[in-house]
C-alpha positions in Angstrom: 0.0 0.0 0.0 2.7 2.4 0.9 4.7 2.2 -2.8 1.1 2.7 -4.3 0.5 6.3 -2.5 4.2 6.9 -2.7 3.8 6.4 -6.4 0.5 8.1 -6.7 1.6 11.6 -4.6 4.9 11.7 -6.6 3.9 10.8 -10.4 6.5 7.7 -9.6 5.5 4.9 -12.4 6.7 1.3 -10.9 8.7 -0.7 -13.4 6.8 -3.9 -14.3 8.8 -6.6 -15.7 7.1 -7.6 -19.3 5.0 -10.7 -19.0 5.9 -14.0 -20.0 3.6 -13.5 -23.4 5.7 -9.9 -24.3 8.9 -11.8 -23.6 8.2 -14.7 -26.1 6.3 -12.3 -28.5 9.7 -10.2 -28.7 12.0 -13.9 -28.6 9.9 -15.3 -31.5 10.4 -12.0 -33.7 13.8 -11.7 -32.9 13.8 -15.3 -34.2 12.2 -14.5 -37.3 14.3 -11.6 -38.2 17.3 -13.3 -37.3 16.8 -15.5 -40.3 16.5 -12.7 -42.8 19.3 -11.1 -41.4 22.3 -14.0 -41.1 20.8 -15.1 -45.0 21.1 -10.6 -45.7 24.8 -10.9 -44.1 26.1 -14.2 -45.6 24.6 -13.7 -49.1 24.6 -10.1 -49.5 26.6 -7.9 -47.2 29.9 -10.5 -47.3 30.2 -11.1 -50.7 29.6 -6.9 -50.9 32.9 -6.4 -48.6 34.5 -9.1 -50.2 34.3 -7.7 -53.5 35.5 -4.4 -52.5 38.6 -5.7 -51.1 39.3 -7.8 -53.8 38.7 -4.7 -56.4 42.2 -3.6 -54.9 43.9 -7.0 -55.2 45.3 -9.2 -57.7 43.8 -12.7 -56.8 44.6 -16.0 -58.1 41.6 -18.2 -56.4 43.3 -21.6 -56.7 45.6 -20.9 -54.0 42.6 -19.8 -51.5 43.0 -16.7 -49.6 46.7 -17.3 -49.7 46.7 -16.0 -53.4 45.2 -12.2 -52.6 47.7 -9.8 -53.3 46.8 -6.0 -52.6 48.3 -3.9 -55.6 45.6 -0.8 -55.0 44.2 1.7 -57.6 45.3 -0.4 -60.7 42.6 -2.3 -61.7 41.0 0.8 -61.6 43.1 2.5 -63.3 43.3 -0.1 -66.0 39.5 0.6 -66.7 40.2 4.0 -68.0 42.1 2.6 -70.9 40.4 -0.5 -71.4 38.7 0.0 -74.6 36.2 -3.3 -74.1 34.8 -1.7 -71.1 34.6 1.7 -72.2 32.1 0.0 -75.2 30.4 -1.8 -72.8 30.1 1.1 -70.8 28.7 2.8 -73.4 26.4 0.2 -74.8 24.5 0.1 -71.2 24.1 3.4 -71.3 22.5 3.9 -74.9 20.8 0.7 -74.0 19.5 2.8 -71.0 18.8 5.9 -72.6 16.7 4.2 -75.1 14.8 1.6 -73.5 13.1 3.8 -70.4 11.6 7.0 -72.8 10.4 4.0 -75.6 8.8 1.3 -72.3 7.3 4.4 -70.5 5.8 6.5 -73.4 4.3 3.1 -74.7 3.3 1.8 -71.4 1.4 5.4 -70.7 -0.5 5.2 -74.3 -1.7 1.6 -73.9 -2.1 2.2 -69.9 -4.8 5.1 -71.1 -6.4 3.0 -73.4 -6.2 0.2 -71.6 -8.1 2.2 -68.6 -10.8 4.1 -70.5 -11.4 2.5 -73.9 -11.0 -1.2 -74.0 -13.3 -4.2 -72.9 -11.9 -7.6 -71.3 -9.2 -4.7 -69.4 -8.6 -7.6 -67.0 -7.2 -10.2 -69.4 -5.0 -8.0 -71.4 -3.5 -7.0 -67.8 -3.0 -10.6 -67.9 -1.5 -11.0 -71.2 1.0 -7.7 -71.3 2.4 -8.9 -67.9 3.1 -12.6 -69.1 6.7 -10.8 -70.7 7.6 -9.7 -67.7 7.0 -12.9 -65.2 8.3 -15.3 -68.3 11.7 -16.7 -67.7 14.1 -14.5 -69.6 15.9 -17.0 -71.1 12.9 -19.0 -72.9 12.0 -15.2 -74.1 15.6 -14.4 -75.5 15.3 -18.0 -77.1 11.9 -17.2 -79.0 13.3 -13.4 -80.2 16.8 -15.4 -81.2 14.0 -17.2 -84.1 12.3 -14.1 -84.8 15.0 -12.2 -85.1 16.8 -15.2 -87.7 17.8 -13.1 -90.8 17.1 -15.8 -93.4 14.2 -17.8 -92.0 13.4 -15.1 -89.3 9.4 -14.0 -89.6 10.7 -10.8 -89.1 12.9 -10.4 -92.0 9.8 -12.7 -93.7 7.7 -10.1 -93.2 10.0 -7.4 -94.6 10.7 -9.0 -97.4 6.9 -9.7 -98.1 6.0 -5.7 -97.9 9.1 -5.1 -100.7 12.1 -4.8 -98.6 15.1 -7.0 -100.2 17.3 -6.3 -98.2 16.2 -6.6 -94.4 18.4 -5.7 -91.5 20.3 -9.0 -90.3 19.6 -8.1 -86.7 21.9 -10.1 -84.3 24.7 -10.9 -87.1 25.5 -7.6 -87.9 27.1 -5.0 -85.6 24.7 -2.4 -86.6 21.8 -3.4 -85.2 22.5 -5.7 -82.6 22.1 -3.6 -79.7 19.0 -2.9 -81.4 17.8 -6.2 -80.8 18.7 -6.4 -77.4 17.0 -2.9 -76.8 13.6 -4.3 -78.9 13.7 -7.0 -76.6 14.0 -5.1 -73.3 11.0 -2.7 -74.2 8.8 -5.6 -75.1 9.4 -7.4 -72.1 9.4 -4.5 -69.5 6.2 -3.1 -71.1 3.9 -5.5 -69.2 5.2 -3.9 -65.5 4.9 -0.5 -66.9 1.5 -0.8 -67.9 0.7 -2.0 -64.6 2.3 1.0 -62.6 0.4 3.4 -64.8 -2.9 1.8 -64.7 -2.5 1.9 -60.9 -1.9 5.6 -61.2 -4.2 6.4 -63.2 -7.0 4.6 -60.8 -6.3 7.4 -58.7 -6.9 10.2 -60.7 -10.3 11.9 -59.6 -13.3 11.4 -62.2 -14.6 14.9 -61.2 -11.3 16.3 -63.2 -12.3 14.9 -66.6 -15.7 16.1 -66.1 -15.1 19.4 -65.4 -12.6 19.2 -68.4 -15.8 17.9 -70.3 -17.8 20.6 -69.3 -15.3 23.1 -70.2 -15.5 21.7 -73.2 -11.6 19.9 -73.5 -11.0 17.5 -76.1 -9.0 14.1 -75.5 -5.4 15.5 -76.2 -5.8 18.9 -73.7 -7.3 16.7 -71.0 -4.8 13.6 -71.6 -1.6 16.5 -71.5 -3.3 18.7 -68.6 -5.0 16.2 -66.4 -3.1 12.2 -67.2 0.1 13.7 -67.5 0.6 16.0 -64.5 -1.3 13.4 -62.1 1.2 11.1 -63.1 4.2 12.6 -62.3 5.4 10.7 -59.6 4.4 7.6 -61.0 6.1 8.7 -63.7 9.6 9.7 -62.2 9.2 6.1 -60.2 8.9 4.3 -63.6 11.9 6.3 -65.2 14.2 5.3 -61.5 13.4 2.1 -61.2 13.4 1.2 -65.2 16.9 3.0 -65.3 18.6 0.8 -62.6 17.2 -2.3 -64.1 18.5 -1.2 -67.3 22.3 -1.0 -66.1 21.6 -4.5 -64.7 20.8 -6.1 -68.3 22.6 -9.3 -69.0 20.3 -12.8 -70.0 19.1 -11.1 -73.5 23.3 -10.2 -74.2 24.2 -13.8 -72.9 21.7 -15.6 -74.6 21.6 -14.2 -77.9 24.7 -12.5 -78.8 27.4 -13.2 -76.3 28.6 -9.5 -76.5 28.5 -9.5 -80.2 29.3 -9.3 -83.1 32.8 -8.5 -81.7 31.9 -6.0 -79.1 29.1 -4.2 -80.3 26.6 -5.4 -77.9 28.5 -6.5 -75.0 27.5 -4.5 -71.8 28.4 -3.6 -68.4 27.2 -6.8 -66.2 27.9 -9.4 -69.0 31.8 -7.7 -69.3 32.0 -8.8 -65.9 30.7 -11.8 -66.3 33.2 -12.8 -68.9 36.1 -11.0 -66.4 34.9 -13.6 -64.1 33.9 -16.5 -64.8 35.5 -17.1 -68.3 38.8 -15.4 -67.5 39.5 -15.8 -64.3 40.5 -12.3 -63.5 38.2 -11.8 -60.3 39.8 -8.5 -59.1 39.4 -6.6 -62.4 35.9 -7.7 -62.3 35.5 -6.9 -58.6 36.8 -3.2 -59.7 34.0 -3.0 -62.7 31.3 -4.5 -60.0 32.0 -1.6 -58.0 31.4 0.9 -60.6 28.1 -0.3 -61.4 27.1 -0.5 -58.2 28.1 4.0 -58.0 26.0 4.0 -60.7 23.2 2.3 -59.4 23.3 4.1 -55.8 23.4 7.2 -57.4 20.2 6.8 -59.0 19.0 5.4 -55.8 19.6 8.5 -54.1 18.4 10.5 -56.8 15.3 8.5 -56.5 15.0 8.6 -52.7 15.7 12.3 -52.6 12.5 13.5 -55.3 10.5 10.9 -54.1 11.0 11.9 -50.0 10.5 16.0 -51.5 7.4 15.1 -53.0 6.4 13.7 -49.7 7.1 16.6 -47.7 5.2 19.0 -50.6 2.1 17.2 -50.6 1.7 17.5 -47.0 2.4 21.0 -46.7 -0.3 21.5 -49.6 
């Protein structure tokens, strides 16, 4: 009695010991997370560290640890002048810049028409996201025959409509990256779509009606209305489609192997064939790490707008 008016006079709270149920509540959770986390450390952070260290070394694997040597800046320094990575380099990032603008400005058109003018809207959801949840390597496979320049229906087709002389795609250094790119759109359209479609379900009806009313055709109300409500979806498309972009490498390793000589070898599958083909872990560790700058810096780009757009919605 005397700790509960000594407690009620002063405002002194007694410390209760959590009950058996908080206790194993907090065990079992703990327990859960912990399996996430040592499968985060061993899988993800390790090899992360690891590869950082062995950017700065020379390592012959054979011998084990024993065969790290530490010779610093040079692997990075060799990058500057190696002409292969520079294409690669390159190649991702015209594979970059032309993939997100083409996927997202097609994904927006058939997202609006998909949304407003189109019966049966639930199966072709269905059938434009098949691309994207199809295993990458069966889809390469199919474009490999589409693309054949002989027997290819593409080139079939061409050559039907009066063109004799069709583009040989995957054989010829011109238009290989094309391929790849052609391939990319067509199999990220399907996610796209469904982004936008989800954006566009929150656009308020009463805007197009009061657009109707004011009498607004469909190009002023799909450029003043769609387009502005969008933004954020939009800039979250254009983020997340550029760093999978810089991440391309099934298409290049199924169907072209990097060429015809280099012309459609990129970033990930350069260090790929550093790797696992040449043996020359460190060089690749040193590329790794560049792509992974690239990556985070879009990441923080993406963060940054994305966390500012936060903050000016709620102070509107």
């Amino acid at each position: 009695m005397s700790n509960i008016f000594v407690s009620s006079v002063f405002g002194i709270k007694s410390k209760k010991k959590p009950s058996t149920l908080v206790r194993n509540e907090n065990f079992f959770g703990f327990a859960f997370l912990s399996i996430n986390f040592v499968g985060y450390v061993i899988f993800r952070l390790v090899p992360i560290l690891l590869a950082l260290v062995l950017s700065f070394s020379k390592w012959n694997f054979i011998q084990g640890v024993r065969g790290i040597k530490i010779i610093g800046l040079d692997h990075y320094k060799n990058l500057l002048t190696d002409p292969i990575f520079i294409v690669s380099l390159i190649n991702t990032i015209v594979y970059a810049i032309a993939l997100v603008p083409i996927s997202i400005f097609l994904a927006l058109i058939l997202g609006v028409i998909l949304n407003e003018y189109v019966f049966g809207k639930g199966l072709l959801r269905l059938a434009f996201y098949i691309p994207y949840v199809s295993s990458m390597v069966a889809v390469s496979m199919v474009w490999m025959i589409l693309f054949l320049p002989s027997y290819g229906p593409i080139n079939n087709f061409f050559r039907t409509i009066g063109i004799t002389d069709p583009p040989r795609w995957l054989n010829s250094s011109n238009t290989s990256l094309l391929s790849i790119i052609i391939v990319g759109v067509w199999q990220s359209l399907g996610y796209n779509i469904i982004i936008v479609l989800a954006g566009l379900q929150g656009i308020s009806r009463s805007l197009y009606e009061s657009a109707d009313i004011d009498g607004a055709n469909i190009i002023q109300k799909f450029f003043r209305i769609t387009v502005p409500s969008l933004s954020s979806t939009m800039f979250f498309l254009v983020m997340i489609c550029f760093i999978r972009s810089f991440q391309v490498f099934t298409p290049v390793q199924v169907m072209t192997q990097g060429g015809p000589g280099n012309s459609s070898s990129v970033l990930v599958y350069y260090i790929y064939r550093t790797a696992f083909l040449h043996n020359n872990i460190g060089y690749a560790s040193a590329m790794s790490w560049v792509l992974f700058l690239l990556v985070f810096v879009f990441t923080v780009m993406r963060n940054f707008v994305m966390d500012r757009n936060k903050k000016s919605k709620k102070e509107d």
